[in-house]
ChimeraX commands (.cxc) that place a marker at each C-alpha (Angstrom):
marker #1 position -14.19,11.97,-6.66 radius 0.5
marker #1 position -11.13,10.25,-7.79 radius 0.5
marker #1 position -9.30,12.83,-7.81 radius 0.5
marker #1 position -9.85,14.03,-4.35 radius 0.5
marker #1 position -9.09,10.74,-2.85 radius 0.5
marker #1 position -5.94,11.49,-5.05 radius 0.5
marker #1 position -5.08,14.83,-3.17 radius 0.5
marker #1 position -5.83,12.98,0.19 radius 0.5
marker #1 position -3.18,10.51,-0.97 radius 0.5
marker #1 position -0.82,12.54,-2.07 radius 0.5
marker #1 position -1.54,14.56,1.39 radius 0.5
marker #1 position -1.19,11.32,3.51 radius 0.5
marker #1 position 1.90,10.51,1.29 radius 0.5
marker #1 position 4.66,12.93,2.27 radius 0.5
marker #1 position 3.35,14.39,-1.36 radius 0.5
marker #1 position 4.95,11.73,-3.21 radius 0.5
marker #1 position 2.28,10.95,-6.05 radius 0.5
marker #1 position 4.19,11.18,-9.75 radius 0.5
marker #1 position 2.19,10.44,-12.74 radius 0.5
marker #1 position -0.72,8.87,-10.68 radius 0.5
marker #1 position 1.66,6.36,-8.99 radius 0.5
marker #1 position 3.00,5.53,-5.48 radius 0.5
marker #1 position 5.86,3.26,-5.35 radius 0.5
marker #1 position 6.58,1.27,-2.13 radius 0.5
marker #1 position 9.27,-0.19,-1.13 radius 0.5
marker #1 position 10.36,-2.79,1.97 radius 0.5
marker #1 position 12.45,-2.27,4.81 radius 0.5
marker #1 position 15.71,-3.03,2.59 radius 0.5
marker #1 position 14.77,0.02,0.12 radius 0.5
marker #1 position 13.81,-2.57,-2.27 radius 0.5
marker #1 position 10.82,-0.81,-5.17 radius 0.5
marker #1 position 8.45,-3.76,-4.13 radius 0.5
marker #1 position 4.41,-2.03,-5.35 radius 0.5
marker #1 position 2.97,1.00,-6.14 radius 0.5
marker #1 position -0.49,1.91,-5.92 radius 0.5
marker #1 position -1.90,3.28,-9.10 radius 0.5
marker #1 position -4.34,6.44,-8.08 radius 0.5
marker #1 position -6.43,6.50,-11.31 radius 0.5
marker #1 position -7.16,2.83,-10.94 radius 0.5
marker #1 position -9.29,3.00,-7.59 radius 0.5
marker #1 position -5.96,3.04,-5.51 radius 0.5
marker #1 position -5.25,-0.27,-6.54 radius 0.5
marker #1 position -1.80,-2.18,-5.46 radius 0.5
marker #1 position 0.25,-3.69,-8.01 radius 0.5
marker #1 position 3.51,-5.78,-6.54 radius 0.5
marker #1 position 6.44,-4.76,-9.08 radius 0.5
marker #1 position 5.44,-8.05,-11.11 radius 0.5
marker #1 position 2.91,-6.39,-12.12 radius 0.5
marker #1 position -0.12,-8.38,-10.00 radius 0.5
marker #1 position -2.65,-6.62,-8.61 radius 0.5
marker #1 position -2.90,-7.50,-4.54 radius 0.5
marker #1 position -4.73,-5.31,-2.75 radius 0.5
marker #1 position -6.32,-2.08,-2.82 radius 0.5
marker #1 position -6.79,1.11,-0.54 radius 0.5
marker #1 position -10.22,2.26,1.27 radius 0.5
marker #1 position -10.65,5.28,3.17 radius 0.5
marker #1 position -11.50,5.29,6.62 radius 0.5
marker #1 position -14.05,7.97,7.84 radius 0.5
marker #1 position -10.44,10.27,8.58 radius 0.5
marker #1 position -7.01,11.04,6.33 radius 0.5
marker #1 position -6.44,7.53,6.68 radius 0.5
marker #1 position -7.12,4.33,4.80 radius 0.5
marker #1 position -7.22,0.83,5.18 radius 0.5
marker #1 position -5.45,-1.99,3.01 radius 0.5
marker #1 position -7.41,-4.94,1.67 radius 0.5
marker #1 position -6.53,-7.81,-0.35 radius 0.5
marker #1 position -8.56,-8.77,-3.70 radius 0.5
marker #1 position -9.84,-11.83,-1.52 radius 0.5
marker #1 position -11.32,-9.93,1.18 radius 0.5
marker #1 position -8.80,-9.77,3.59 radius 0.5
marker #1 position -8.23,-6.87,5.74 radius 0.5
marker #1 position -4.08,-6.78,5.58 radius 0.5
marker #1 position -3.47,-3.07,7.13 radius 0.5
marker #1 position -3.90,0.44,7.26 radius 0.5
marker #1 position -2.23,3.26,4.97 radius 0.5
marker #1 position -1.06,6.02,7.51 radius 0.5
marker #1 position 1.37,8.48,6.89 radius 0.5
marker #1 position 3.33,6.82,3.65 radius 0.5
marker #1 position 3.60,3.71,5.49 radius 0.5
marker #1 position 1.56,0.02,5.14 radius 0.5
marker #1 position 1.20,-1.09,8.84 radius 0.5
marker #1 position 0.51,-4.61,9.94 radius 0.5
marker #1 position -1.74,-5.96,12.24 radius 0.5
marker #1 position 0.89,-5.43,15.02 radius 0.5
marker #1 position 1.69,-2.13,14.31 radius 0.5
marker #1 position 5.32,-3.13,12.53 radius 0.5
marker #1 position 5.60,-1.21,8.72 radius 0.5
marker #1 position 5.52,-3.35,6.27 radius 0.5
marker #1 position 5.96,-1.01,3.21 radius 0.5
marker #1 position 6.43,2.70,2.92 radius 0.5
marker #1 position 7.09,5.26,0.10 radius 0.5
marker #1 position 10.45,6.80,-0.64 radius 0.5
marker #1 position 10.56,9.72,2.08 radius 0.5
marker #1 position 9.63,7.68,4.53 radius 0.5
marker #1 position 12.50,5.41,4.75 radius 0.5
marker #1 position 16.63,6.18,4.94 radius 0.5
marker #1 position 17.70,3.65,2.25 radius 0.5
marker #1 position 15.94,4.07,-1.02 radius 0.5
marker #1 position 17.07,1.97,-4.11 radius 0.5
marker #1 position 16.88,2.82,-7.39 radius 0.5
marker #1 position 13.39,1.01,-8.73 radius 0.5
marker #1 position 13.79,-1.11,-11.67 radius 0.5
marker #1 position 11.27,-1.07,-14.78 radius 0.5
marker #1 position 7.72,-2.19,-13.71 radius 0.5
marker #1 position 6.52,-5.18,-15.67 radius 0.5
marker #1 position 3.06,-5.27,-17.28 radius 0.5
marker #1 position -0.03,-4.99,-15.33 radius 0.5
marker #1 position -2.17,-8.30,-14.83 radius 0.5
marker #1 position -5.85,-7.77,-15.01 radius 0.5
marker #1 position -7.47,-7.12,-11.43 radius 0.5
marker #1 position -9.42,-10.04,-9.81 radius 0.5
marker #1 position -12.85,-8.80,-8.44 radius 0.5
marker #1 position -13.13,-7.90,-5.03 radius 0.5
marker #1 position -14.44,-10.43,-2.39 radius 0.5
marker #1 position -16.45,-8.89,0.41 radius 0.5
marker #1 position -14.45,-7.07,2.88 radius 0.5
marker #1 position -13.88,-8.71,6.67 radius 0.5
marker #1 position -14.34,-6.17,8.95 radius 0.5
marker #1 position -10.92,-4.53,10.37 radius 0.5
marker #1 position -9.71,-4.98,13.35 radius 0.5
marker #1 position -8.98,-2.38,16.34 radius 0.5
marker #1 position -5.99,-0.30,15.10 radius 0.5
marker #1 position -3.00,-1.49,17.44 radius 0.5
marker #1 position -0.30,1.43,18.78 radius 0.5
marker #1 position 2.46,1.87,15.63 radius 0.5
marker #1 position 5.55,0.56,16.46 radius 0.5
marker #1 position 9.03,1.90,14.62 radius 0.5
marker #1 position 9.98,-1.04,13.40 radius 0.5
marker #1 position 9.73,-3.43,10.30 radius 0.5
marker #1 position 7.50,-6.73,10.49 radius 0.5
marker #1 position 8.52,-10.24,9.67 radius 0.5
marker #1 position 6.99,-10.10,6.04 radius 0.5
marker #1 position 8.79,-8.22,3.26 radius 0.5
marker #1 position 6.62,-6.14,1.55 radius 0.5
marker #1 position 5.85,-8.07,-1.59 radius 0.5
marker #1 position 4.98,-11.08,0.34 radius 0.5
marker #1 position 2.66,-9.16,3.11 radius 0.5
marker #1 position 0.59,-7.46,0.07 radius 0.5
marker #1 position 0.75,-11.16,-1.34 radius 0.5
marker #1 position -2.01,-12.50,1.50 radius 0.5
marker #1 position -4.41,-10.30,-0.16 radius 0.5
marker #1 position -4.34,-12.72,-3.64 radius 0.5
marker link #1:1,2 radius 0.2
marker link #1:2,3 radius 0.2
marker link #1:3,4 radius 0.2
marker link #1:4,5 radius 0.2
marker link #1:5,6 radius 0.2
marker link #1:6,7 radius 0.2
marker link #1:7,8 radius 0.2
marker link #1:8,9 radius 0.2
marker link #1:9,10 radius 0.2
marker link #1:10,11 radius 0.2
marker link #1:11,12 radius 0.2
marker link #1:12,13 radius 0.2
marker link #1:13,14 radius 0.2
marker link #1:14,15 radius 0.2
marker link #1:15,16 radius 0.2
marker link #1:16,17 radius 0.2
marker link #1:17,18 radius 0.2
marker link #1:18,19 radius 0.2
marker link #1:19,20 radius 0.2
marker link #1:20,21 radius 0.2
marker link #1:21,22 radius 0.2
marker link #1:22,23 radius 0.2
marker link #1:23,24 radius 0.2
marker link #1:24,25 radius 0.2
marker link #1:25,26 radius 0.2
marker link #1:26,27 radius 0.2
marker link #1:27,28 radius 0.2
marker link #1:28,29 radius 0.2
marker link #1:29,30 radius 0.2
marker link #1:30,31 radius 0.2
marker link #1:31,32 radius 0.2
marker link #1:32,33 radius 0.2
marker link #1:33,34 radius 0.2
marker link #1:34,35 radius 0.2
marker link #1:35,36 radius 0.2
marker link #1:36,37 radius 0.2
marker link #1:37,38 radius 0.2
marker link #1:38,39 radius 0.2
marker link #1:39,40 radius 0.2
marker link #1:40,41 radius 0.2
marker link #1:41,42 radius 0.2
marker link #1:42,43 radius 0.2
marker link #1:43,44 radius 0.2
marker link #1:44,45 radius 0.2
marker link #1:45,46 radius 0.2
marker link #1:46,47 radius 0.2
marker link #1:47,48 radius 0.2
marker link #1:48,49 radius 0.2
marker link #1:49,50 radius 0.2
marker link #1:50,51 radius 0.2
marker link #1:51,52 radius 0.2
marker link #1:52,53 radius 0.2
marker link #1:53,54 radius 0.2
marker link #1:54,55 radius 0.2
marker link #1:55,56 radius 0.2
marker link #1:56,57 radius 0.2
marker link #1:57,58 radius 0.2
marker link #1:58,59 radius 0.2
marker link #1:59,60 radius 0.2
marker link #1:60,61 radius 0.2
marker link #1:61,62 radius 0.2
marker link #1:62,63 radius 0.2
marker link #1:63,64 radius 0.2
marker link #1:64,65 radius 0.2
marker link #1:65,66 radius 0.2
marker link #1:66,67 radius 0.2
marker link #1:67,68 radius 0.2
marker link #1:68,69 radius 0.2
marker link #1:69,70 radius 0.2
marker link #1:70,71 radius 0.2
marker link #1:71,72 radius 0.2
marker link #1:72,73 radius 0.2
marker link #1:73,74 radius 0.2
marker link #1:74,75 radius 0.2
marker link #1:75,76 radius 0.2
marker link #1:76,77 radius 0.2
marker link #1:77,78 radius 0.2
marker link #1:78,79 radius 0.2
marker link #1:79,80 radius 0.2
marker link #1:80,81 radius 0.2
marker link #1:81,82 radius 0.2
marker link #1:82,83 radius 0.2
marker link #1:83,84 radius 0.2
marker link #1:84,85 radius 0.2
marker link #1:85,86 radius 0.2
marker link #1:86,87 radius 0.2
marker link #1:87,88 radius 0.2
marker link #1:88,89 radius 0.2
marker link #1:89,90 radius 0.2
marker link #1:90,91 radius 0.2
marker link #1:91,92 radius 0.2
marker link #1:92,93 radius 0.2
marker link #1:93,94 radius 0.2
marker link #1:94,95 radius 0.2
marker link #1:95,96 radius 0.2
marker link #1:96,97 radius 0.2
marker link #1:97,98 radius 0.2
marker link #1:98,99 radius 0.2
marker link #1:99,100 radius 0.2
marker link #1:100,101 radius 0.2
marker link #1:101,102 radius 0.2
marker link #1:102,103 radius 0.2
marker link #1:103,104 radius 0.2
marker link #1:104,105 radius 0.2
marker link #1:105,106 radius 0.2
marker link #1:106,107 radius 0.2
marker link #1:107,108 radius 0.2
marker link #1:108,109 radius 0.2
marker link #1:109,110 radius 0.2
marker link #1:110,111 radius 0.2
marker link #1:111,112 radius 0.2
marker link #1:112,113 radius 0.2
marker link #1:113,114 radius 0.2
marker link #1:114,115 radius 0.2
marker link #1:115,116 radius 0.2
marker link #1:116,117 radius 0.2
marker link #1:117,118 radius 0.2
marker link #1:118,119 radius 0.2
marker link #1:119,120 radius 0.2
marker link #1:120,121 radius 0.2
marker link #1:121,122 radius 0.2
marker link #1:122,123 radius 0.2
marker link #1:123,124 radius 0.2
marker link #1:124,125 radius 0.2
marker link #1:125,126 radius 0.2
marker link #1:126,127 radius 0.2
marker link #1:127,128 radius 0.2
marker link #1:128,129 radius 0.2
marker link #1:129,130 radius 0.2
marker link #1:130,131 radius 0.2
marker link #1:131,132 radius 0.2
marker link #1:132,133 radius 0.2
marker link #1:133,134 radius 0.2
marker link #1:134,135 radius 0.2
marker link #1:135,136 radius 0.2
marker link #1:136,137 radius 0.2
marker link #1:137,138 radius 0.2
marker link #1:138,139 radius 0.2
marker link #1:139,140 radius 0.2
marker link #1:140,141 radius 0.2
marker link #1:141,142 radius 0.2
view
């Protein structure tokens, strides 16, 4: 099972998926998270905290959910959308300004997972950036 939801990732990814890790990175090409594939497609911020987590939708796509229950976004195409459609993280071939990513610190012990609020209609996916950085949009889900 894991690892086809790791081929669907690395499908929905651009085929970016190195040793069992996604990094993302912010709209200033800044290595922000990855999501770790062998570790139920959790998200780790660069700090090494885990924030959220990925959950396939009935398609190739999958929603993002914070440790606390929130429903923060949806996974589509190598990039984290917000609620209003803006990107809010996205993996190296997705964006045009990549920086090199510094060394990951340790990773924290995950928190258990609160029940999931239901997700919201899935708005129209706008090319821009939202408000939020990336580190601090996966930070809602703590």
């Amino acid at each position: 099972m894991k690892r086809f939801l790791t081929s669907c990732l690395v499908l929905i990814s651009c085929g970016v998926l190195a040793q069992d890790e996604l990094s993302l990175f912010d709209g200033k090409g800044r290595a922000s998270a990855y999501i770790v594939a062998d570790d139920d497609l959790t998200i780790y911020l660069w700090s090494g905290e885990p924030v959220a987590y990925l959950v396939r939708d009935g398609s190739r796509e999958f929603h993002v959910y914070g440790f606390n229950g929130k429903h923060l976004g949806w996974f589509v195409r190598g990039i984290i959308r917000d609620h209003e459609g803006d990107a809010a993280c996205a993996v190296k071939d997705v964006i045009s300004n990549p920086q090199l990513e510094p060394l990951k610190s340790l990773k924290s012990l995950k928190s258990l997972k609160s029940l999931k609020e239901l997700a919201p209609l899935r708005p129209l996916f706008s090319n821009q950036w939202g408000e939020l950085p990336c580190r601090f949009f996966l930070s809602q889900g703590q």
